[in-house]
N, C-alpha and C positions, 0 to 999 in steps of 0.2 A: 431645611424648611422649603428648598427651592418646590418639591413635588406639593406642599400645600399651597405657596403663591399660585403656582400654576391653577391650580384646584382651583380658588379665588378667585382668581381672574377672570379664567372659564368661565361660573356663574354669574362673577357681578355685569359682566358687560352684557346680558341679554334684557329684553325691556320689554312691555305689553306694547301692542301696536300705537296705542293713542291712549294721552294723560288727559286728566284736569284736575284742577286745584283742591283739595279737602277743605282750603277754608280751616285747617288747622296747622298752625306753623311747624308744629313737632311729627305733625304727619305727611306733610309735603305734597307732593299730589302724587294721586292714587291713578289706577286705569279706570280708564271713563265709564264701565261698565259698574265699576262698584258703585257702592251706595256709604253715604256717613251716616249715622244712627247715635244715639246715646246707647250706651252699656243696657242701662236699665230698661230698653226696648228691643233687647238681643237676648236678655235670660231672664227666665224667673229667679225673683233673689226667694233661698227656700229657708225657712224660718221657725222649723219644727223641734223643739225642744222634749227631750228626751232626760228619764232620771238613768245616767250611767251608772250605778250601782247594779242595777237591776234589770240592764240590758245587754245579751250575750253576743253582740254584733263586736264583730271588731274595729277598734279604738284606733284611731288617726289624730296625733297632736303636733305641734311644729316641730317637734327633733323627731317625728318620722320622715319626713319631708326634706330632700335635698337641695339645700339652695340652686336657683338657675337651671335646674333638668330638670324638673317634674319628677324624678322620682321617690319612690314611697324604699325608703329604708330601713333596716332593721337597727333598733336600739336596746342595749343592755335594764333588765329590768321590766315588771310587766306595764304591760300594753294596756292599760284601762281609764277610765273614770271612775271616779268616786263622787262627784256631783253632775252638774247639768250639763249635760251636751246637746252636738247639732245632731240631730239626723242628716243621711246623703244617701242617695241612691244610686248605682249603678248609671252609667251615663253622666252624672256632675262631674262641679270641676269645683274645687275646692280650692282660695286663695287666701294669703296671709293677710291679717290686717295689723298685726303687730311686727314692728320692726319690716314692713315692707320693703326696706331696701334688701331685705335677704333674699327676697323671691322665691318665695314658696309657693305653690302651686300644685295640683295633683289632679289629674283626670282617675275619678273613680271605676274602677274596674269589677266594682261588687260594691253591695248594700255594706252600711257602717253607721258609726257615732264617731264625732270628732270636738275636738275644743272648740268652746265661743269663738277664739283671736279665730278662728276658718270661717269666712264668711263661704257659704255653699250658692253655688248658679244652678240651675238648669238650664240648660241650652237652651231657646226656642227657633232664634231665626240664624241661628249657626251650630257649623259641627262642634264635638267636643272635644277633637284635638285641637283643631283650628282654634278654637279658643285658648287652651293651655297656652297653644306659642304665642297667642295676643298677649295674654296675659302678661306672660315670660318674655316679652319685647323689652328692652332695655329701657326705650324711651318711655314706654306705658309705665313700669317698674320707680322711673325717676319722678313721675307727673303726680303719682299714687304718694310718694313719698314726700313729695315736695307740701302734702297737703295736713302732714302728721301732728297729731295735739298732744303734748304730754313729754317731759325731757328725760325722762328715767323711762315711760315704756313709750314708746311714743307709737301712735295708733293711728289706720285711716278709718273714715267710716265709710256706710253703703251710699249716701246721702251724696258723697264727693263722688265717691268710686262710681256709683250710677250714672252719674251725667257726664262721664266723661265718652269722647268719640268712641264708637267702634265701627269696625271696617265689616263687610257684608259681601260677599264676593258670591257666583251663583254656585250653590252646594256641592255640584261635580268639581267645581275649581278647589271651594273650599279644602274636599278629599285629599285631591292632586296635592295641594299646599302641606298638607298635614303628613300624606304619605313621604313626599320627597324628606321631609325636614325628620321625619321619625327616619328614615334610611340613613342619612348623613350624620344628624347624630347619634348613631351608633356609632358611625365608622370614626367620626371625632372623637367620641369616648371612648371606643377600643385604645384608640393611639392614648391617647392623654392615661389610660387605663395601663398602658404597655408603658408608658417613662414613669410612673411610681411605683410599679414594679423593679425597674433597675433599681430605685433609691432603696428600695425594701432589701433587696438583693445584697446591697453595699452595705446597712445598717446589720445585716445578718452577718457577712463576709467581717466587719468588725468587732461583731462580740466572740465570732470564733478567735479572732486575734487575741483580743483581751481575756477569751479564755487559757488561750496557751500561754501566753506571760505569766496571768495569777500563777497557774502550774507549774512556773518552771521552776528548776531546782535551786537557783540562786534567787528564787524571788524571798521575800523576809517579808513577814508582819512588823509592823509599825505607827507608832500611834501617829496620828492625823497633824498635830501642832507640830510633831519634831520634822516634816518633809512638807509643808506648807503655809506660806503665811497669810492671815488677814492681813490685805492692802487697805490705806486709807486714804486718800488725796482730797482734802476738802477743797471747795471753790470758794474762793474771794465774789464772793456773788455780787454784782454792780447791778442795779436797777437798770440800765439801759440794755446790759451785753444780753445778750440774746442766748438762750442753751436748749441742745436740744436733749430730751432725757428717753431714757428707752425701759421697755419694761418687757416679759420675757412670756412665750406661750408653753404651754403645760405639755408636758412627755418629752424634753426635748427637741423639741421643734423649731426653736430660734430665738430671736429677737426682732422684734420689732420699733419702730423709732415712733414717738411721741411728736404730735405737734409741738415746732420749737414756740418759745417763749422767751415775755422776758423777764431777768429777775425778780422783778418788784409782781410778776402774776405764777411764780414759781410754787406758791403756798409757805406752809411753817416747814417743811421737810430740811434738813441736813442734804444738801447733794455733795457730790462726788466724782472727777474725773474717771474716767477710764482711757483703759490703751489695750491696745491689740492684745490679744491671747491672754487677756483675763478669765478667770473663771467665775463669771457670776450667778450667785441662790437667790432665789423670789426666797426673802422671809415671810412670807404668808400661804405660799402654793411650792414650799419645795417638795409636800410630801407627794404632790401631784405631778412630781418630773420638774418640776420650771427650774432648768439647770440649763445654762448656754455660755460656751464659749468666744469670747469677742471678738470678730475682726477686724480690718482696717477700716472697714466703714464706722464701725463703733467708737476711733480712735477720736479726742476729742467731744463725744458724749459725757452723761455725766446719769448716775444712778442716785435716789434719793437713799437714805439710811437703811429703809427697808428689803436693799439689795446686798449681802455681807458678798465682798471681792474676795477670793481666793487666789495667790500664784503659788507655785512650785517653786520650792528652795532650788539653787542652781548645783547641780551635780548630785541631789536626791530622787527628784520630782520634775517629771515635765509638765506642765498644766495642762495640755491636751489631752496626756497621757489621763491624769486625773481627772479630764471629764467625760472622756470615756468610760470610766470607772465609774461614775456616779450615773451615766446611761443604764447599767449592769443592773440585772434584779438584785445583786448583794447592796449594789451600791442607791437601790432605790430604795430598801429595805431601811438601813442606815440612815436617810433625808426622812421618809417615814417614822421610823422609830423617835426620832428627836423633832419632830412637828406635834405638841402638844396643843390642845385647846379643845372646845366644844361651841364657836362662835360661826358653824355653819360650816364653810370650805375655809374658811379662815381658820387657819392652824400655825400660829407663828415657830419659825425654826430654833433651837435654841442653838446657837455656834457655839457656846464655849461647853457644852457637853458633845457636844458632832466633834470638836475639836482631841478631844480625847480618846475617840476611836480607835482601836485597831484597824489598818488595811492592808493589805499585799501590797506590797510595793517590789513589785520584779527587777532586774537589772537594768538600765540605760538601756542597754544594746535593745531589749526584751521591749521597753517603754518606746523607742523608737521606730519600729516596724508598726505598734499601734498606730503613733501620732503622724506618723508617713500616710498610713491608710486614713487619717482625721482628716487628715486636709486636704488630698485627693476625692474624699468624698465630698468634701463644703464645695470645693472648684465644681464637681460634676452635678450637684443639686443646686447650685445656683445657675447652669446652664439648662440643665431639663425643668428647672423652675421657672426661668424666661420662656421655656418652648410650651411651656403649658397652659402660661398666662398669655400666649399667642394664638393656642387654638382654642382655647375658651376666649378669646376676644373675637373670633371666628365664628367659633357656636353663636355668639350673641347676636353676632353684624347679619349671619346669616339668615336668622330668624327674623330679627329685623327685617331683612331685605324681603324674604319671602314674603310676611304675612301684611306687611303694605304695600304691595305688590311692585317695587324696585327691580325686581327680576319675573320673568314669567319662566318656572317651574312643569309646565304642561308637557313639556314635549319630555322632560326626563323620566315622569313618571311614568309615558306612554310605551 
């Protein structure tokens, strides 16, 4: 990371000639040339309601929308409305009002319809990228959210969002600001774009491993109970001790930890210990991947009932080996096949029919060249995972920096 410190550095130290105070504490002071404004006298807020059934413009709703880039991504499934949408015009800039700490934002590139939760601007007394990255400042993002009603969807409105400061810089600058910050984040996204490619790389390079074990000639089918056990460890739960409990993200993707707690606000749940190199299934989202292997940070956590623990018999089954195996489309097939239900994505798992399975279980020697590659890959995705969440801390700082004019930008773009 030394060549992006440097980068860093480079930008943050350069400054406009002469500050003054915004008169906003979250905004600091600005260069004395700009101007403070409310929102609501920087765009038209546009308000045009359209029936989407019957309008062939294409549809922009929050999972088109990237959190924190502004960009417009493609999702599985079609792209429409069936009830009321916003109109937007080429030139807008479309922002979230639901769940705005996600930061959604989008500078329109063509005529559309989009969901209510998008509150739609016209620009009038700024540009429209310069907006986006207004928008998409961290601290504007934190100010919008701090203002949210509602605990299940929680929402801002125009009412709040409109009278909040916006910055006014002279048009040519505005440009300059806009140009430099689209250049850079590319080049931040390339990178951050290039380290999840190696992870994809690694997660590729593993299932060719897991395909050559299943294959090989001493591997044996075997049902699922005779080479793994459900673990149990209940906690002596004490209203004062503190736990922290974890819950697991869909396809594989890990674990995440829960705000700790303390017993007596734990709810009615059953919980449960864990220890490193458990194998734990979301009973509710296993058919959707939510399988993760525990490590030493998880050691001391504790899962509620709705998590069944998996370990590998000793000298049958390695349990890393096993959940590499349950990454595998047979072995997703399998968490699939025994998630019965019709109550939405909620599909509870049934363990004592999963436990009856058939699996390949390949030889030791065979199971350990996988689990060698399991945990060279946890080590190297937890490093390109810090380096990522470094330069998207960057991305943000930078924006920031730019579009309150913290740094002057003029001479790069020149």
């Amino acid at each position: 990371m030394t060549h992006h410190l440097s980068f860093r550095t480079h930008h943050f130290r350069r400054a406009y000639p002469a500050y003054k105070s915004s008169g906003i504490e979250w905004l600091g002071e600005i260069p004395e040339h700009w101007e403070v404004r409310r929102l609501k006298y920087t765009v038209d807020l546009v308000n045009m309601k359209v029936d989407g059934a019957d309008n062939d413009l294409p549809y922009t709703g929050l999972e088109h929308i990237e959190s924190w880039t502004g960009k417009r991504i493609a999702v599985n499934g079609n792209a429409s409305s069936e009830g009321q949408a916003n109109l937007y015009r080429h030139g807008d800039v479309l922002f979230g009002k639901l769940r705005p700490y996600l930061a959604k934002a989008y500078a329109a590139d063509a005529d559309g319809i989009c969901t209510g939760e998008l509150i739609v601007l016209c620009p009038r007394a700024v540009e429209q990228k310069f907006l986006l990255y207004y928008v998409l400042n961290p601290d504007f993002i934190s100010v919008v959210d701090s203002s949210t009603y509602g605990a299940k969807m929680p929402r801002a409105n125009w009412d709040f969002i409109g009278n909040l400061p916006a910055l006014v810089a002279p048009p040519d600058e505005q440009r300059a600001i806009a140009a430099f910050l689209d250049r850079e984040t590319v080049r931040i996204d390339a990178l951050i774009e290039k380290k999840r490619r190696q992870i994809e790389l690694l997660q590729e390079k593993r299932s060719a491993l897991i395909n050559k074990a299943i294959h090989h000639p001493g591997t044996k089918l075997i049902r699922l109970r005779h080479v793994a056990d459900y673990v149990s460890r209940p906690i002596n739960r004490l209203d004062e001790e503190v736990y922290t409990a974890v819950g697991l993200y869909n396809w594989a993707r890990g674990i995440f930890h829960k705000e700790p707690k303390a017993g007596y606000d734990l709810g009615d749940s059953n919980f449960f210990w864990l220890k490193s190199d458990d194998l734990i299934l979301s009973g509710q989202f296993a058919w959707e991947g939510a399988v993760a292997l525990a490590s030493e940070e998880e050691e001391g956590c504790v899962v509620s009932h709705r998590y069944p623990v998996l370990r590998g018999k000793p000298g049958l089954m390695d349990t890393a080996y096993l959940w590499a195996f349950f990454t595998t489309k047979h072995g997703h097939f399998l968490l699939d096949d025994h998630s019965r239900g019709a109550a939405g994505r909620n599909r509870p798992l049934n363990v004592n029919t999963l436990s009856k399975e058939i699996i390949p279980v390949p030889p030791l020697v065979e199971q350990k060249k996988v689990v060698e590659h399991v945990y060279f890959e946890r080590r190297f995705k937890k490093v390109v995972s810090r380096s990522i969440e470094l330069l998207q801390d960057y991305r943000s700082a930078l924006i920031s920096a730019a579009v309150t004019g913290k740094i002057d930008v003029r001479k790069d773009v020149a």
